[in-house]
Every structure is written in C-alpha cells, then in structure tokens.
N, CA, C and O atoms as a GROMACS GRO file, in nm:
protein
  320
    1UNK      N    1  10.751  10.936 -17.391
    1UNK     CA    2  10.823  10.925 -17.517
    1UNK      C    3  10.872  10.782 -17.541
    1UNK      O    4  10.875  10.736 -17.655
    2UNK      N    5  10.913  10.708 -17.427
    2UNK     CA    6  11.003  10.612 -17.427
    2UNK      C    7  10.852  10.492 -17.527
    2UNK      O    8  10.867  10.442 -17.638
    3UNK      N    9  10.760  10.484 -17.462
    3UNK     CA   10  10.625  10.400 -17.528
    3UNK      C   11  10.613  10.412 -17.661
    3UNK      O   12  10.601  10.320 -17.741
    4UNK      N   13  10.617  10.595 -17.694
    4UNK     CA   14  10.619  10.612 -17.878
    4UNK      C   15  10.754  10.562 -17.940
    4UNK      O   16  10.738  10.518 -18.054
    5UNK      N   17  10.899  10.558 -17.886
    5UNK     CA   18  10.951  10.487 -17.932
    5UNK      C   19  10.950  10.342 -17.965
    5UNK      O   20  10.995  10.300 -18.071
    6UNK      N   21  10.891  10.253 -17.861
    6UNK     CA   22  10.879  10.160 -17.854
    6UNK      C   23  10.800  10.094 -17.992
    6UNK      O   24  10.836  10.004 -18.069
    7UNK      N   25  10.643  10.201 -17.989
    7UNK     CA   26  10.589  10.164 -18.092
    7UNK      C   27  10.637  10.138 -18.212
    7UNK      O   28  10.607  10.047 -18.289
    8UNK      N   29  10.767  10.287 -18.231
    8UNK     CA   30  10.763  10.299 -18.391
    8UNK      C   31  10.904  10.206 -18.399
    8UNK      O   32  10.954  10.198 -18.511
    9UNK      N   33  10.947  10.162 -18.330
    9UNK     CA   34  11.053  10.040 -18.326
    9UNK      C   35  11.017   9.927 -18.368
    9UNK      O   36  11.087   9.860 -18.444
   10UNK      N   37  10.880   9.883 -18.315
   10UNK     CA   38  10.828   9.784 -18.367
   10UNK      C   39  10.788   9.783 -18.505
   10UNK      O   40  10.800   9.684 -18.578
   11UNK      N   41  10.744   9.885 -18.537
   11UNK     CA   42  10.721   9.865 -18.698
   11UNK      C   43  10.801   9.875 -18.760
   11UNK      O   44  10.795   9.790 -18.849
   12UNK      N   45  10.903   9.950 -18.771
   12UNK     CA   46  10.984  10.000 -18.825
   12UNK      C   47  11.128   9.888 -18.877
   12UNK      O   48  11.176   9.873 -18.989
   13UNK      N   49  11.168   9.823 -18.741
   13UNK     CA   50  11.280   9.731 -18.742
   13UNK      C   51  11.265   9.602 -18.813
   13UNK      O   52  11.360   9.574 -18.885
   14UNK      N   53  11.175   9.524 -18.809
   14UNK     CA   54  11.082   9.396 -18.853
   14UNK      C   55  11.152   9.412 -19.012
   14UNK      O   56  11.234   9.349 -19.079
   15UNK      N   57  11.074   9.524 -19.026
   15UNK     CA   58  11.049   9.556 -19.204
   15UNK      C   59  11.201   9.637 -19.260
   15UNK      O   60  11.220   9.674 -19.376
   16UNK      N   61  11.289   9.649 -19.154
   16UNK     CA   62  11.435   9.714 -19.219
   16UNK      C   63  11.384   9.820 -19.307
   16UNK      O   64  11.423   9.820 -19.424
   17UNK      N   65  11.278   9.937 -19.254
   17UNK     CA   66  11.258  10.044 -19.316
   17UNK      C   67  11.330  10.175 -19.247
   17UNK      O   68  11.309  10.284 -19.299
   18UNK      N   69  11.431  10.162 -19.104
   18UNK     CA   70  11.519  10.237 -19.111
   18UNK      C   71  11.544  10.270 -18.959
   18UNK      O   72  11.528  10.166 -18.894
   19UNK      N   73  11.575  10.366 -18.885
   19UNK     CA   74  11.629  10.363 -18.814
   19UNK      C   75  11.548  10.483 -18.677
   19UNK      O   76  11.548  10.606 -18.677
   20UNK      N   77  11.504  10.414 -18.603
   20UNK     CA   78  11.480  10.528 -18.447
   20UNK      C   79  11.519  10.520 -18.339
   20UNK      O   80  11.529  10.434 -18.251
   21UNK      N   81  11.546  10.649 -18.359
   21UNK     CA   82  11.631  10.656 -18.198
   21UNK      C   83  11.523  10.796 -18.149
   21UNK      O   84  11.446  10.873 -18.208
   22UNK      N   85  11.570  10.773 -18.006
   22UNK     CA   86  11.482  10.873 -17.863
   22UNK      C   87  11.630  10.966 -17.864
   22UNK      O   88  11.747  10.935 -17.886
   23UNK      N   89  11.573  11.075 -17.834
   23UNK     CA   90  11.640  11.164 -17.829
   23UNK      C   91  11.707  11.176 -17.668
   23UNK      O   92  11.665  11.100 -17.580
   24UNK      N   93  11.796  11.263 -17.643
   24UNK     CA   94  11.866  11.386 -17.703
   24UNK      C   95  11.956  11.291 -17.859
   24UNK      O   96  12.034  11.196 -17.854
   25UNK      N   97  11.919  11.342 -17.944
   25UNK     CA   98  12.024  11.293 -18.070
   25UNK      C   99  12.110  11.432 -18.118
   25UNK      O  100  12.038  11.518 -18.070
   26UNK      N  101  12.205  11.493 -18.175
   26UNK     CA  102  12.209  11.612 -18.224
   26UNK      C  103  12.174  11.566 -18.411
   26UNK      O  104  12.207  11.467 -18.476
   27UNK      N  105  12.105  11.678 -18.445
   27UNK     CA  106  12.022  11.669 -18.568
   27UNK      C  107  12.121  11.826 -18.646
   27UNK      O  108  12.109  11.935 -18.591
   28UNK      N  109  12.205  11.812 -18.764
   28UNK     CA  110  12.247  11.909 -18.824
   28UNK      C  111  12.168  11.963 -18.888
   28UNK      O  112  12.111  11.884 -18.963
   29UNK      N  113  12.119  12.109 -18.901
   29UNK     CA  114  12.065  12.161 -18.993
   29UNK      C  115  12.129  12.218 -19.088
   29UNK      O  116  12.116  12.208 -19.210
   30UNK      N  117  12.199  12.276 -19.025
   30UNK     CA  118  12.337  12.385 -19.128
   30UNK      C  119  12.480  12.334 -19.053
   30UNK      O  120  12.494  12.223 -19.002
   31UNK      N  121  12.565  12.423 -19.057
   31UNK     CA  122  12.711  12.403 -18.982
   31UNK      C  123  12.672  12.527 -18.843
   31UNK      O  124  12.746  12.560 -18.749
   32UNK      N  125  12.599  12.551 -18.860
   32UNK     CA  126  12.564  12.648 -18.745
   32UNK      C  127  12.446  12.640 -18.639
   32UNK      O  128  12.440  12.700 -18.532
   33UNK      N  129  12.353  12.551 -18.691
   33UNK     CA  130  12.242  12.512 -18.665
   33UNK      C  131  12.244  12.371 -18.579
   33UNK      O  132  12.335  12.300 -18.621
   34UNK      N  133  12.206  12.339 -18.522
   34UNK     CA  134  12.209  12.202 -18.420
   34UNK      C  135  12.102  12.143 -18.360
   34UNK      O  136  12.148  12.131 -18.246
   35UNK      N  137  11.996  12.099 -18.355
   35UNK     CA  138  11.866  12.055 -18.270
   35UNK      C  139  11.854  11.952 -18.171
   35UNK      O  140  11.959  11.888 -18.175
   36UNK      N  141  11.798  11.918 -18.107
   36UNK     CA  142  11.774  11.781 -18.065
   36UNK      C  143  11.643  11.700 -18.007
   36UNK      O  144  11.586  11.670 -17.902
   37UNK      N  145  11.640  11.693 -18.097
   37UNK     CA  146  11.437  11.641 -18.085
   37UNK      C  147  11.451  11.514 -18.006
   37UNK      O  148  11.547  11.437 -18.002
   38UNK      N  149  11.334  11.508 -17.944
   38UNK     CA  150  11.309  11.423 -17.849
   38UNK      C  151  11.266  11.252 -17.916
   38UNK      O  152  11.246  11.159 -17.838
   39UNK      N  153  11.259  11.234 -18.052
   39UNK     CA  154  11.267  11.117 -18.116
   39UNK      C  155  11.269  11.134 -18.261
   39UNK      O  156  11.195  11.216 -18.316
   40UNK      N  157  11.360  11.052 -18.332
   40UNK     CA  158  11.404  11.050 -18.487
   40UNK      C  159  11.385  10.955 -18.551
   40UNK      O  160  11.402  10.849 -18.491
   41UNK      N  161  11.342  10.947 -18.703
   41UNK     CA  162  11.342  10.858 -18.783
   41UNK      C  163  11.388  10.879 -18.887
   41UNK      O  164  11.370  10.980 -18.956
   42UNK      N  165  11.503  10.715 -18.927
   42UNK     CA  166  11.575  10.801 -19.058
   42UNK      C  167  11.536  10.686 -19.156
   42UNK      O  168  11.565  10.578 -19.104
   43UNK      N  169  11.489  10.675 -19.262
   43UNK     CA  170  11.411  10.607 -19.314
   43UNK      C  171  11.579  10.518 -19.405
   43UNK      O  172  11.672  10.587 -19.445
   44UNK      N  173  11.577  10.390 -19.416
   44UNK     CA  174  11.621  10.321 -19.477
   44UNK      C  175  11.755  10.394 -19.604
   44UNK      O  176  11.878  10.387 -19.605
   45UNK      N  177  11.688  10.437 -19.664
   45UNK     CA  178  11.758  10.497 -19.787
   45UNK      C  179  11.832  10.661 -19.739
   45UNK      O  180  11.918  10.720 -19.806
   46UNK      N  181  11.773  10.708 -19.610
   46UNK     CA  182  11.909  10.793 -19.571
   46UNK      C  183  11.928  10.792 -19.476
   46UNK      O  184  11.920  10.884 -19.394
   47UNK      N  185  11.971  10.644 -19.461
   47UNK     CA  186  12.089  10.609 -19.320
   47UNK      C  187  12.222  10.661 -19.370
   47UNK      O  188  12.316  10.667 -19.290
   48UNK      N  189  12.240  10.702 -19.503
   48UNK     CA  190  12.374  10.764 -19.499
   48UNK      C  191  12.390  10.911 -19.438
   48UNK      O  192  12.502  10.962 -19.433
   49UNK      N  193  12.281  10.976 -19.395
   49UNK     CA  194  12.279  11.041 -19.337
   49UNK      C  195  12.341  11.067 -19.183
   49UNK      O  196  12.380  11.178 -19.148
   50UNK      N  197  12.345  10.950 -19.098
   50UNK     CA  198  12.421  10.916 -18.967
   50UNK      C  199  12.578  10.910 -18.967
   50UNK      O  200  12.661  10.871 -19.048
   51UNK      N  201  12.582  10.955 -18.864
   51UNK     CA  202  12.774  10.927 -18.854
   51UNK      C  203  12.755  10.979 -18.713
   51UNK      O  204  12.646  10.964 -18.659
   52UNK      N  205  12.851  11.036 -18.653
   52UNK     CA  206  12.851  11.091 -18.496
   52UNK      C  207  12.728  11.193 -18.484
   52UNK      O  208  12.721  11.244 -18.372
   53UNK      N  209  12.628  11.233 -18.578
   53UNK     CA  210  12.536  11.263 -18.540
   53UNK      C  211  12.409  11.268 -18.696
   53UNK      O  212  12.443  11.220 -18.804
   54UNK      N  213  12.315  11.312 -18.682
   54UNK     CA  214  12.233  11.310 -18.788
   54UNK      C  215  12.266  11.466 -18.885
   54UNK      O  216  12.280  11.575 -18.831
   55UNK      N  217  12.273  11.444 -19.017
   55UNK     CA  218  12.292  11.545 -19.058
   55UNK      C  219  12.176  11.568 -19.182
   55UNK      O  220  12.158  11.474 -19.260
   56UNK      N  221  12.112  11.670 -19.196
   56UNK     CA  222  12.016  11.681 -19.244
   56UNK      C  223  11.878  11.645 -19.191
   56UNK      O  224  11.877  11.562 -19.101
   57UNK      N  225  11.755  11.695 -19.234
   57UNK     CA  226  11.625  11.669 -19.138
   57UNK      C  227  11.622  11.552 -19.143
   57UNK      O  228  11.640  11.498 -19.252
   58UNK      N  229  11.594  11.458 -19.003
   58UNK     CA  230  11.544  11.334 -19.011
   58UNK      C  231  11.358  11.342 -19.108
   58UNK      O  232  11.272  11.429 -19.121
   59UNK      N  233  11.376  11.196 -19.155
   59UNK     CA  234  11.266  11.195 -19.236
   59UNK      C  235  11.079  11.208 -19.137
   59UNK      O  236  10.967  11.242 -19.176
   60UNK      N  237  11.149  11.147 -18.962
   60UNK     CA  238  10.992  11.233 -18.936
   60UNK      C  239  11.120  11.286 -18.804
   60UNK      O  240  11.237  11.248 -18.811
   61UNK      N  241  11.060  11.389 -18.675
   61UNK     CA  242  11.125  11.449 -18.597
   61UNK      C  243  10.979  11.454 -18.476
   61UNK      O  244  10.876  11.514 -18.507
   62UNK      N  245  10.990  11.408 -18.390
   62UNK     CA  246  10.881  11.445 -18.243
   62UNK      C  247  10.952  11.510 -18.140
   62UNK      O  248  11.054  11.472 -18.083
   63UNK      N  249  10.873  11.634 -18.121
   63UNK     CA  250  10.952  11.701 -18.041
   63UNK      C  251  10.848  11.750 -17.910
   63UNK      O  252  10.764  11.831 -17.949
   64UNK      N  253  10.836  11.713 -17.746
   64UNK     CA  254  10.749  11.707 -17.648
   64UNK      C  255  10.765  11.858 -17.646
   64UNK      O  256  10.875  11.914 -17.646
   65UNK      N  257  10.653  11.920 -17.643
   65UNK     CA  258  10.620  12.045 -17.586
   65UNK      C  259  10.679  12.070 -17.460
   65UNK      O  260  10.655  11.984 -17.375
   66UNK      N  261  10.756  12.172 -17.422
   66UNK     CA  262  10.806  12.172 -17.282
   66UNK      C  263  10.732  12.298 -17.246
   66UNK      O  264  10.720  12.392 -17.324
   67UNK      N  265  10.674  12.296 -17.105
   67UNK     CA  266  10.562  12.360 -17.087
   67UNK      C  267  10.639  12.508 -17.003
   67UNK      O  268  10.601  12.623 -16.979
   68UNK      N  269  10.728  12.451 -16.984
   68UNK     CA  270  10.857  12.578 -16.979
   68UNK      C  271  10.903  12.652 -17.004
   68UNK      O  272  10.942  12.750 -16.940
   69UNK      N  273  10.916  12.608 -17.160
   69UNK     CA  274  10.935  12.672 -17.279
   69UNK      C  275  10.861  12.657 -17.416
   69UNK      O  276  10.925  12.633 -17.519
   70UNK      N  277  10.747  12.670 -17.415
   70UNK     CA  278  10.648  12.618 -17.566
   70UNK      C  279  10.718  12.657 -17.666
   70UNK      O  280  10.763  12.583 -17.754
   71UNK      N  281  10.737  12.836 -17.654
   71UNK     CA  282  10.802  12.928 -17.756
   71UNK      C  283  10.885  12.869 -17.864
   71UNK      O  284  10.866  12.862 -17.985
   72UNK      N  285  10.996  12.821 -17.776
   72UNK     CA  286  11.124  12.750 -17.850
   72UNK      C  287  11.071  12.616 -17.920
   72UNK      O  288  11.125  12.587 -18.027
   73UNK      N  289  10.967  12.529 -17.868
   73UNK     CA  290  10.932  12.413 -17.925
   73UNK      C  291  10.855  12.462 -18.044
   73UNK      O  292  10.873  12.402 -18.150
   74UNK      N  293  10.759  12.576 -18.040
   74UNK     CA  294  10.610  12.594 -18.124
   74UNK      C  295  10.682  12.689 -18.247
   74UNK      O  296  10.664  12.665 -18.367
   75UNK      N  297  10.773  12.806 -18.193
   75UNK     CA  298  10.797  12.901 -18.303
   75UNK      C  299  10.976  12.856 -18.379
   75UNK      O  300  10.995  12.831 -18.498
   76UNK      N  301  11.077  12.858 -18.274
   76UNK     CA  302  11.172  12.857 -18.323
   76UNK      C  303  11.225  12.729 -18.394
   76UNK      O  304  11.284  12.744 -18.501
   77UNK      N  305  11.204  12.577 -18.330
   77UNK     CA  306  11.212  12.439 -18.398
   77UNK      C  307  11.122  12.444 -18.508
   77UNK      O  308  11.165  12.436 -18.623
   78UNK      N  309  10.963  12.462 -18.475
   78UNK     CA  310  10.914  12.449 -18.597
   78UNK      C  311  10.950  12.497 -18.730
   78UNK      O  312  10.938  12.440 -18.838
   79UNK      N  313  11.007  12.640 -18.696
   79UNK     CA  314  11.118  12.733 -18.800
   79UNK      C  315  11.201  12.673 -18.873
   79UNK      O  316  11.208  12.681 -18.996
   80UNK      N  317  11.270  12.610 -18.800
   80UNK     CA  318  11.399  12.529 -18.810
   80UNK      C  319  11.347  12.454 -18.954
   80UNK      O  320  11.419  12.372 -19.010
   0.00000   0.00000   0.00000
C-alpha cells in the first residue's frame, strides 16, 4: 500500500489537486457508520470535508482485500 501511496502523492501534491492519506483514517458515512480504508483521496474542492476525521465518501477509497476476511471487504464496504 505504502508504494500506491507514494505514487498517488506524487501526482497529486505537485498539482494541489488534494489530499492522500494511507489508512487506518476513520471515513464518516452516517453518525452511525464509520470505515477505514486502507488509502484516501480527497480531491481539492472537498478538503472541507476533513477535520478530526473524513466525513463523507472520500472522492476515490482503496481498500486491500484481507484474505481473512474478503466478506467484509467484497460485500459489506462495498455496500457501504
């Protein structure tokens, strides 16, 4: 993960098109809802979206298959 961050850092920062971070981040969906994807991007125009955590879907979300648990990665996040 740490390499795909790297990548999309590089493009991303240069051009002040917005903001990635590697996860654990907490990602709000609802007031009840909570995620934490394994890397986030919040595109420029909703960095007002950030404060002590991300609220609303980041504009992209990568989340590593955990081979542990696919279920929760494949059915219930994708849900989300």
């Amino acid at each position: 993960m740490l390499h795909l961050v790297t990548i999309l850092q590089r493009q991303v920062e240069p051009r002040k098109l917005g903001k990635v971070a590697p996860g654990p981040v907490d990602v709000e969906l609802s007031r009840t809802t909570v995620v934490h994807p394994d890397v986030v991007f919040v595109a420029t125009a909703n960095l007002h979206r950030i404060g002590k955590h991300i609220v609303c879907p980041p504009d992209l979300t990568v989340e590593h298959l955990s081979p542990s648990n696919p279920g929760n990665d494949l059915k219930r996040k994708m849900h989300l």
